[in-house]
TIMAR-271917 format. One record per residue (C-alpha): x, y, z. Coordinates in steps of 0.001 Angstrom, whole numbers, plus 500000, padded with zeros to 6 digits. Example, Ala and Ser with C-alpha at 12.3 -4.5 7.8 and 13.67 -1.06 7.14 Angstrom:
2
{X=512300	Y=495500	Z=507800}
{X=513670	Y=498940	Z=507140}
This chain:
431
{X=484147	Y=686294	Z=772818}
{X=482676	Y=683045	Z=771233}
{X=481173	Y=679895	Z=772966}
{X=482027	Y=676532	Z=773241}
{X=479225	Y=674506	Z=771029}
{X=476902	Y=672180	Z=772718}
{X=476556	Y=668709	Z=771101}
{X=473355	Y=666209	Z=771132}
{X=475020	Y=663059	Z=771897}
{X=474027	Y=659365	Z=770805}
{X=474626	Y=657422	Z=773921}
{X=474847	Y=653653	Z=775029}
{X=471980	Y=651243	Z=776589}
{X=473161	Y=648432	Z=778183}
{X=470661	Y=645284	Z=778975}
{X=471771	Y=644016	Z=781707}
{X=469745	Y=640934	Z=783295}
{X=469244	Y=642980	Z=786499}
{X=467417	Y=645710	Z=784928}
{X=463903	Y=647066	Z=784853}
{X=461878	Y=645748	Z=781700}
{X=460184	Y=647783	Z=779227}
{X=458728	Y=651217	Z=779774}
{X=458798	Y=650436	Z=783971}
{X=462445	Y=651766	Z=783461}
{X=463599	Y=655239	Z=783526}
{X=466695	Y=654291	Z=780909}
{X=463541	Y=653476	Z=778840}
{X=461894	Y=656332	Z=779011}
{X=464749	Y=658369	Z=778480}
{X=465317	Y=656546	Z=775105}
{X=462786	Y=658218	Z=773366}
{X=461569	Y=655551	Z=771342}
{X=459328	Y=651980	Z=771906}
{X=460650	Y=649650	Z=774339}
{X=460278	Y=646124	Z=774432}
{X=457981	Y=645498	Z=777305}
{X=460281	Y=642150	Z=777717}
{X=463505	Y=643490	Z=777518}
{X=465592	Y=644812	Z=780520}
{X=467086	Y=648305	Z=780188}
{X=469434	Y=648665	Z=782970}
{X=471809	Y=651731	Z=782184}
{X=472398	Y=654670	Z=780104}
{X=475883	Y=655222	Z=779159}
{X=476824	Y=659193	Z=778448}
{X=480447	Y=659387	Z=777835}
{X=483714	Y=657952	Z=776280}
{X=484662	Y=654397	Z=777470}
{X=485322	Y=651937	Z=774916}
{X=482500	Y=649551	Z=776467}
{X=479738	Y=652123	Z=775822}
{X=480841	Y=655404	Z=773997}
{X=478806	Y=657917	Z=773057}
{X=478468	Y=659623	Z=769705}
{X=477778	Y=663149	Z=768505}
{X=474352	Y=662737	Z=766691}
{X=474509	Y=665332	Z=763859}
{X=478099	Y=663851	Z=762618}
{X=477902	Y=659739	Z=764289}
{X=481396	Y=660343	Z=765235}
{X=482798	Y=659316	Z=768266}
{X=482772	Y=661664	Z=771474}
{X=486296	Y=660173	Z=771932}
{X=487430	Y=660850	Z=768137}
{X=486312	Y=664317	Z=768550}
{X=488154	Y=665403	Z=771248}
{X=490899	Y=663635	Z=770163}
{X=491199	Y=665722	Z=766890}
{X=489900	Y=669371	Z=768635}
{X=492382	Y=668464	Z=771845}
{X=492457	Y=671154	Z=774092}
{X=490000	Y=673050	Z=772278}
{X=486612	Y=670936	Z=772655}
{X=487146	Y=670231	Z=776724}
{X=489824	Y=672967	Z=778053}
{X=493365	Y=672543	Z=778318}
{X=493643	Y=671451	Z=782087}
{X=490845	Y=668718	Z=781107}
{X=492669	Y=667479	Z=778242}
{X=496160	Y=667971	Z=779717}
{X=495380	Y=665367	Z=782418}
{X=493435	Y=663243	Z=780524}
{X=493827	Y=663394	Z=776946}
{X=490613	Y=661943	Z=774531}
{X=488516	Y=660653	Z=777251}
{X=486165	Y=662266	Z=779597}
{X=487090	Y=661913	Z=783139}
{X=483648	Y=660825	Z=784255}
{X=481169	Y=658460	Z=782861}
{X=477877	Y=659468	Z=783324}
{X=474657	Y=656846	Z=783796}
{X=471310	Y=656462	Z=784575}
{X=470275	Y=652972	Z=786362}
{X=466778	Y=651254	Z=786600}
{X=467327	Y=648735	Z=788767}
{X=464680	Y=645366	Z=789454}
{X=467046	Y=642944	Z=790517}
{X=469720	Y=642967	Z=793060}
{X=473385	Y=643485	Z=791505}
{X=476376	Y=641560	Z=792979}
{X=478438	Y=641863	Z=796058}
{X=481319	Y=644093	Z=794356}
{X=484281	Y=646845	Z=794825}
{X=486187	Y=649569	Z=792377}
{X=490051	Y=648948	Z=792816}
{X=492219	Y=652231	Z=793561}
{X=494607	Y=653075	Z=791067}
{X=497476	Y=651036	Z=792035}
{X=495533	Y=647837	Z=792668}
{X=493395	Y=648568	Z=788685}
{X=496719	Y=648887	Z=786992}
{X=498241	Y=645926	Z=788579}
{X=494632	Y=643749	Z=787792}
{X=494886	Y=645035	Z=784206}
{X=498212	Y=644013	Z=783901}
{X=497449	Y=640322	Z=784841}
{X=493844	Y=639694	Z=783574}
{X=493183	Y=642336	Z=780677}
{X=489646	Y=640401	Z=779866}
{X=488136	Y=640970	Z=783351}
{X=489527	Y=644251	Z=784422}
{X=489583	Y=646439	Z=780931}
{X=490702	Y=649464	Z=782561}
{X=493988	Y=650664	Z=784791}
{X=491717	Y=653626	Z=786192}
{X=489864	Y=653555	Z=789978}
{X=486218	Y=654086	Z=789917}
{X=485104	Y=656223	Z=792530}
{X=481279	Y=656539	Z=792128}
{X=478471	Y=658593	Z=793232}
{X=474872	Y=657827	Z=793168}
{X=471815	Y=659991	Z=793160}
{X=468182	Y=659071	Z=793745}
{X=465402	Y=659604	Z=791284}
{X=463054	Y=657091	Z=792932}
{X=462977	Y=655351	Z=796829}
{X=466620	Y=653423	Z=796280}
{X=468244	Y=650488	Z=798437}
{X=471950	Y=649503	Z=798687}
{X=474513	Y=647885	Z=800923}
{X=477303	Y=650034	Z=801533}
{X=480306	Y=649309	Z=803520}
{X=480601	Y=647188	Z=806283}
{X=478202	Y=647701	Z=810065}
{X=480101	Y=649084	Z=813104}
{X=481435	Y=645633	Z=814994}
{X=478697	Y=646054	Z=817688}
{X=476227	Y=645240	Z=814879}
{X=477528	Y=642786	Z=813489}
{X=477896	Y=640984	Z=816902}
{X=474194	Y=641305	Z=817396}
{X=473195	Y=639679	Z=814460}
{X=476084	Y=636648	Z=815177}
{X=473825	Y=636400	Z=818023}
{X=470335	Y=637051	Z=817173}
{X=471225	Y=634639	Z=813675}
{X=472716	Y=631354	Z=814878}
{X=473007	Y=630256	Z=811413}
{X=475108	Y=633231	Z=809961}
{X=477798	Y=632460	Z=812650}
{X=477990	Y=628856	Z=812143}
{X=478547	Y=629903	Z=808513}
{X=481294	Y=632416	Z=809609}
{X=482832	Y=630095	Z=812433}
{X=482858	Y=629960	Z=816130}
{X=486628	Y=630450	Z=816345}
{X=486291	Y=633342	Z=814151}
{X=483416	Y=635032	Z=815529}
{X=485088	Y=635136	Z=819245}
{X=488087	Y=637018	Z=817637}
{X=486263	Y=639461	Z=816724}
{X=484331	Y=639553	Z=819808}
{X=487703	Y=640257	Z=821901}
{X=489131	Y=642445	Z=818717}
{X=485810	Y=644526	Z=820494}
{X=486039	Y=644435	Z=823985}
{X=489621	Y=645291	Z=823615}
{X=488387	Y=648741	Z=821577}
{X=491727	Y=648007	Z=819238}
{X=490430	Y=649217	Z=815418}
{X=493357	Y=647970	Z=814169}
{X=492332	Y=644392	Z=815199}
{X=488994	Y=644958	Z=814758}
{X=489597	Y=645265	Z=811115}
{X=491784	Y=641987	Z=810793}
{X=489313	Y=640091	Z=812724}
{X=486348	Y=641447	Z=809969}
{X=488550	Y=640480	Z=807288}
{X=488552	Y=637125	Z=808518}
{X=485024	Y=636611	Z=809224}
{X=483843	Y=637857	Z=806071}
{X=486870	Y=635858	Z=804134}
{X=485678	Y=632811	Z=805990}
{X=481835	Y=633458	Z=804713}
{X=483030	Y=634307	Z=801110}
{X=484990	Y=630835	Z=800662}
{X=482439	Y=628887	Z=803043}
{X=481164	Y=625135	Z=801343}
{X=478018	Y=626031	Z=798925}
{X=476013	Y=623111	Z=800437}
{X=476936	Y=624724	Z=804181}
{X=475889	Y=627861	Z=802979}
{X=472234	Y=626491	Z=800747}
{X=471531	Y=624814	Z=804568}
{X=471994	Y=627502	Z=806420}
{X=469950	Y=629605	Z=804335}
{X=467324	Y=627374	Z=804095}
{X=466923	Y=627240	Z=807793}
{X=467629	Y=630873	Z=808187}
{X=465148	Y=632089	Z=805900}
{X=462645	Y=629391	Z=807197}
{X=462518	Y=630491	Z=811143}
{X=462157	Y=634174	Z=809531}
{X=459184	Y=633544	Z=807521}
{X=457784	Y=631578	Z=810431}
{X=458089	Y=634909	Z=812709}
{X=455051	Y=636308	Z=813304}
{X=456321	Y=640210	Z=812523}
{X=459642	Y=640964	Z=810698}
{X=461932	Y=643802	Z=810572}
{X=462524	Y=645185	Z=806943}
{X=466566	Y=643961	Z=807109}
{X=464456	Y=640225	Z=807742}
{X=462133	Y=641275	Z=804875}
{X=465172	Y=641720	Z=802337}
{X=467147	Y=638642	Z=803412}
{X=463978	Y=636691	Z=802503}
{X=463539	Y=638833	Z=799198}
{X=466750	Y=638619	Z=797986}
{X=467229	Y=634707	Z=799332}
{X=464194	Y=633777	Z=796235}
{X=467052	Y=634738	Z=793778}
{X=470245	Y=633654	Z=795713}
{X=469067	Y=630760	Z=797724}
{X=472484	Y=629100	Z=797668}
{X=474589	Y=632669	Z=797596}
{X=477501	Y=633908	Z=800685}
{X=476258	Y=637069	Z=799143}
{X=472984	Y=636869	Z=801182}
{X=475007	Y=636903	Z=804747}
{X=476528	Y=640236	Z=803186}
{X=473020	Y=642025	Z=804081}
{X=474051	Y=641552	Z=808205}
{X=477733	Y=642471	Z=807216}
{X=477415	Y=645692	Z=805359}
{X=475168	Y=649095	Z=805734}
{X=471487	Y=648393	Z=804798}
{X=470730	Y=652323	Z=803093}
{X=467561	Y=653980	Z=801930}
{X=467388	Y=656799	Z=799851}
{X=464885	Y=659236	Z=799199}
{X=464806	Y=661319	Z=795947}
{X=467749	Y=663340	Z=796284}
{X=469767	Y=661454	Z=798641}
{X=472962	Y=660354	Z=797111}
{X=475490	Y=657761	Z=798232}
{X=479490	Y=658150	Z=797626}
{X=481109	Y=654637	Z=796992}
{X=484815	Y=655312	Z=797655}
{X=487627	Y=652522	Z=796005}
{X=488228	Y=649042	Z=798036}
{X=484591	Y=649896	Z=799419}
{X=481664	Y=646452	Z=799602}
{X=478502	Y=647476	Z=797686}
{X=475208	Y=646629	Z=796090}
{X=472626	Y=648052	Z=794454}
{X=469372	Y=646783	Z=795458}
{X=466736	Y=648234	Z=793406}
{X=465397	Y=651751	Z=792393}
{X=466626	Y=654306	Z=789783}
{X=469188	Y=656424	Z=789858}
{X=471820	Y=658785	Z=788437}
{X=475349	Y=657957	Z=788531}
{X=478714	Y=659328	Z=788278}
{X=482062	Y=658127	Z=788683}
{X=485450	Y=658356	Z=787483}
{X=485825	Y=656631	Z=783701}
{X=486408	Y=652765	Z=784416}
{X=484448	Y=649242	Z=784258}
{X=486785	Y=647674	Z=786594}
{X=484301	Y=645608	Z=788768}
{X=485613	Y=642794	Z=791657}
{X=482712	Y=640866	Z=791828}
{X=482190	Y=637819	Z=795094}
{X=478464	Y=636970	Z=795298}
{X=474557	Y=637607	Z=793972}
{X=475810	Y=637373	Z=790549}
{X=476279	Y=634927	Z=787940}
{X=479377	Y=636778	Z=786155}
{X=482948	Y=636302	Z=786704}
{X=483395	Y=636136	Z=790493}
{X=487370	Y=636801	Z=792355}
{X=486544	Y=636016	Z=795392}
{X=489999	Y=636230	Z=796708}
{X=490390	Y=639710	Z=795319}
{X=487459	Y=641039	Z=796749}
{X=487988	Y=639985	Z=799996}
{X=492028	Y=641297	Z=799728}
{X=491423	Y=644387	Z=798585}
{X=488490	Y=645873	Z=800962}
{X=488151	Y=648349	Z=803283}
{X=487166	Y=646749	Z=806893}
{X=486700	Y=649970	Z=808609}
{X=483524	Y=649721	Z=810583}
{X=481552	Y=652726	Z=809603}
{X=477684	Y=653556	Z=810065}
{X=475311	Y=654974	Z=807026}
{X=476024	Y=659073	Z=807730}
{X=479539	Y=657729	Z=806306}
{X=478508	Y=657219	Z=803113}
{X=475078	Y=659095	Z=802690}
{X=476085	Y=662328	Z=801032}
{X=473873	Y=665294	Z=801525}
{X=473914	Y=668069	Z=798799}
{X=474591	Y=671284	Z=799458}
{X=472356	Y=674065	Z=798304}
{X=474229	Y=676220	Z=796039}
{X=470986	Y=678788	Z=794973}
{X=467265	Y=678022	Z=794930}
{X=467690	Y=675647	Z=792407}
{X=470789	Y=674238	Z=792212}
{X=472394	Y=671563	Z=794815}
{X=475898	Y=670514	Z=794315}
{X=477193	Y=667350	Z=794985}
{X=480895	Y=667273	Z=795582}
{X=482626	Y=664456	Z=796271}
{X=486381	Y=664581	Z=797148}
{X=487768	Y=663624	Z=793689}
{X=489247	Y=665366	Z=791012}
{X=487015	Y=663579	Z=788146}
{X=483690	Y=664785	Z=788604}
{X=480488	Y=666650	Z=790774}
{X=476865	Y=666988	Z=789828}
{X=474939	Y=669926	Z=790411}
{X=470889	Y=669171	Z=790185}
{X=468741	Y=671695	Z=788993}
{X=465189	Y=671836	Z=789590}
{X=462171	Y=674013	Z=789737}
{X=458611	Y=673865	Z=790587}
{X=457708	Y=676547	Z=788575}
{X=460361	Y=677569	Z=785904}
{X=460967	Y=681109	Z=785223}
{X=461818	Y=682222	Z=781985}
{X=465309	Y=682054	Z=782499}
{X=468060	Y=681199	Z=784600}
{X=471709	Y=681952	Z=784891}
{X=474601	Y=679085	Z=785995}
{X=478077	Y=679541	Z=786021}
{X=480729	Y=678170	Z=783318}
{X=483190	Y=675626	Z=783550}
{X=486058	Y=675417	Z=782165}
{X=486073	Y=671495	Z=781651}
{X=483338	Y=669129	Z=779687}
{X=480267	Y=668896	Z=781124}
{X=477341	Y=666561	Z=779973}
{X=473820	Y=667638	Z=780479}
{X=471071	Y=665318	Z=781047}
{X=467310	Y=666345	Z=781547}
{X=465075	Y=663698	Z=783625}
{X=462031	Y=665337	Z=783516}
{X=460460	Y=668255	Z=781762}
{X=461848	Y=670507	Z=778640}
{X=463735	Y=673147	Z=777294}
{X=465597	Y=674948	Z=774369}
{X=469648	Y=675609	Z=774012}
{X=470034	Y=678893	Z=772233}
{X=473481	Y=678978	Z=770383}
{X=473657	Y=681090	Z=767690}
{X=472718	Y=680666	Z=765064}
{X=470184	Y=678241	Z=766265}
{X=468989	Y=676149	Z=769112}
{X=467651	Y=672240	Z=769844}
{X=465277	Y=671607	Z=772345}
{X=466968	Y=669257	Z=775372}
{X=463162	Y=666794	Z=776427}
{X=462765	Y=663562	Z=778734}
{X=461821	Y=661158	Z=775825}
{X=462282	Y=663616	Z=772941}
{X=465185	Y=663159	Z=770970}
{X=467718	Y=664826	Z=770784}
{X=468163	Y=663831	Z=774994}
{X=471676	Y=664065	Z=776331}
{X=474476	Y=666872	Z=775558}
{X=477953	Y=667068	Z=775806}
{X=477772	Y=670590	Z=776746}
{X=481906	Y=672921	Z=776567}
{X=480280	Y=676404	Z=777750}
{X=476858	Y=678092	Z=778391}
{X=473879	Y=677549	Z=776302}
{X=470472	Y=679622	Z=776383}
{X=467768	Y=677841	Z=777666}
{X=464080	Y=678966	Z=776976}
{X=459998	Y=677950	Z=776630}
{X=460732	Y=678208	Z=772820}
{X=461157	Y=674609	Z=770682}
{X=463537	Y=674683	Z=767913}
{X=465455	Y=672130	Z=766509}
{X=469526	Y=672275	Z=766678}
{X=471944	Y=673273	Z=764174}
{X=475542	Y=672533	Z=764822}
{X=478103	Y=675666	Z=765283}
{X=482175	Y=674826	Z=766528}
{X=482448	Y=677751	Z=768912}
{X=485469	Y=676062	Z=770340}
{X=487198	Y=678753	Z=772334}
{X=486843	Y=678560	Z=776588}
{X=483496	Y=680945	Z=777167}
{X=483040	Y=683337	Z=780293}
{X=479456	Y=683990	Z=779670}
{X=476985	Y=682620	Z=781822}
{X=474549	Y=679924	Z=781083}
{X=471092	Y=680476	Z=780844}
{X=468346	Y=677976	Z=781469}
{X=464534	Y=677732	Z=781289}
{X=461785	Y=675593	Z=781534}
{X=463672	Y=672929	Z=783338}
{X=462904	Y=670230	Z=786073}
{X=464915	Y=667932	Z=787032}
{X=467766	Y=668846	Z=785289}
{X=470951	Y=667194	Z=786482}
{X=474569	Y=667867	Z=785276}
{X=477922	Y=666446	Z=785495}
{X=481321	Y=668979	Z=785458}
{X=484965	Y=667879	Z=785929}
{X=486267	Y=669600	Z=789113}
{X=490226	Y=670694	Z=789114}
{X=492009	Y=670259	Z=791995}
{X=490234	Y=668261	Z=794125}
{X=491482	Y=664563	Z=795678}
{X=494554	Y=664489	Z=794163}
């Protein structure tokens, strides 16, 4: 039986304010070519949306135009079925210097009915469940603190409950002692609501005086130490009260963090990989100087009150080399590959949908007949929009292009790989 080809893929940089400069970022790096030492490079689109699409090199069509004329053909029929000429994940790299903004993904129901009204700032009628993997140490916010938290730091922080509101803040004190969730979570809404639409001058005074006691304290705590950090950027910002609101998260190298829809985030700094359904739809209320719907945002969220192990996702180790990440949506999981000292080859299983194959670090060869192109961190070609099993190997060779279309049963063979990550659509998952 024939193979599905694999394609080298022209993909998408966006410079984004926020992002690393130069060659200190990974989306750098992964370009291949000179960077501007003062220009940020903040992510690295692989995919189909209309905001950043990706080409296939050898032809400079679009990833989007191809599937649309192969159909069925070029990513499966139960890929293409359900969602026609566009990949169901986007897939990105992020090098991140400088906080992004106090944001959510709609669901489904809530992006088609934004679309509908205000086309300009929500492009897409798709949710965006996302899931993000570290390359480097990482820092986010993620969802809001358990109530008994955020109770502490009304106390310990006199300034981020005048902000808030006395009247507010003993609500949600009883909402607590009364153990109702259910009130709980109305109470939250209205704290946070009240913070969100607070006066800017209240709020540039209270951080002032906030941030001024801290750096007076003789020894700090590291949640003090990032109020202060990201206060030199925000210093008249609701956004900075967030950090007591939501989950202050760390990850190491491998950790990964699973932003469902309707859930507060913010990416803090670090690199890592990302995937998520295929959308752009971002409800944006603070540490940002782009459009902000504050009303939206604070409408639309989730107040459960959930710790870290709620979001932190742990991979689970599928062989020696592979972990799979598996969120519980239909659009996408990741499986990283990795060795410390690559054997000559190695075998992984086929999918039956698109996949995209990314390497971070390290080299290797795809072997399709009747040639092969070597797959390099820096070394163009870099990314591959991958429909069946390729041969990977310690040999170099360049790539010639060869339309095996047809679904493939074989299994994939890899080699000389590390830090290897790639993205597959999963059927039948979160529906």
């Amino acid at each position: 039986m024939t193979c599905c080809n694999s394609y080298s893929l022209s993909c998408h940089i966006q410079h984004y304010g926020w992002g690393k400069k130069g060659k200190e970022s990974k989306v750098a790096k992964l370009m291949g070519t000179k960077a501007d030492p003062n220009k940020p490079y903040a992510e690295l689109w692989v995919g189909t949306h209309k905001k950043g699409p990706s080409f296939l090199r050898e032809t400079n069509i679009l990833l989007s135009e191809y599937i649309d004329k192969e159909k069925e053909a070029a990513v499966g029929r139960h890929c293409y079925a359900r969602f026609a000429s566009e990949l169901p994940f986007l897939f990105k790299v992020l090098s991140i210097r400088k906080t992004l903004s106090i944001q959510a993904h709609p669901d489904k129901l809530l992006a088609r009915a934004l679309h509908q009204k205000d086309p300009a700032n929500y492009p897409d009628k798709n949710h965006k469940p996302e899931l993000a993997i570290a390359l480097e140490d990482f820092e986010a916010l993620c969802g809001f603190r358990k109530v008994d938290a955020i109770l502490h730091f009304f106390s310990q922080y006199k300034e981020f409950a005048r902000v808030v509101g006395e009247s507010f803040v003993e609500s949600l004190i009883r909402s607590y002692e009364k153990s109702d969730k259910d009130l709980q979570r109305k109470c939250l809404k209205e704290c946070f609501t009240q913070l969100m639409n607070a006066d800017e001058v209240v709020i540039k005074q209270s951080l002032a005086e906030l941030v001024s006691a801290l750096r007076a304290k003789g020894l700090r705590n590291s949640l003090e130490d990032l109020i202060i950090r990201i206060y030199k950027d925000f210093s008249s910002d609701p956004g900075v009260f967030c950090i007591l609101f939501m989950n202050y998260i760390k990850l190491k190298p491998g950790d990964a963090l699973f932003v469902r829809p309707n859930t507060p985030h913010a990416y803090l700094s670090g690199d890592c990989v990302e995937a998520m359904a295929c959308s752009d739809n971002v409800v944006r209320a603070g540490l940002t100087g782009k459009f902000k719907d504050v009303s939206t945002l604070c409408d639309m969220l989730d107040y459960s009150s959930e710790g870290v192990d709620e979001f932190v996702v742990s991979g689970r180790s599928h062989t020696a080399n592979i972990i799979k990440y598996a969120p519980p949506v239909e659009e996408f999981a990741v499986d990283r590959i990795q060795f410390v000292d690559p054997p000559q080859a190695f075998q992984l299983e086929p999918y039956a949908g698109p996949s995209i194959l990314l390497c971070i670090e390290g080299c290797a060869l795809t072997n399709l007949e009747p040639g092969g192109f070597v797959v390099k961190r820096g070394c163009l070609p870099r990314d591959v929009m991958k429909c069946g099993p390729s041969h990977f190997n310690r040999n170099y060779s360049f790539y010639t292009v060869q339309c095996h279309l047809h679904p493939c049963t074989k299994r994939t063979r890899l080699c000389g790989l590390s830090g290897v990550l790639r993205a597959w659509q999963r059927r039948g998952a979160g529906k």
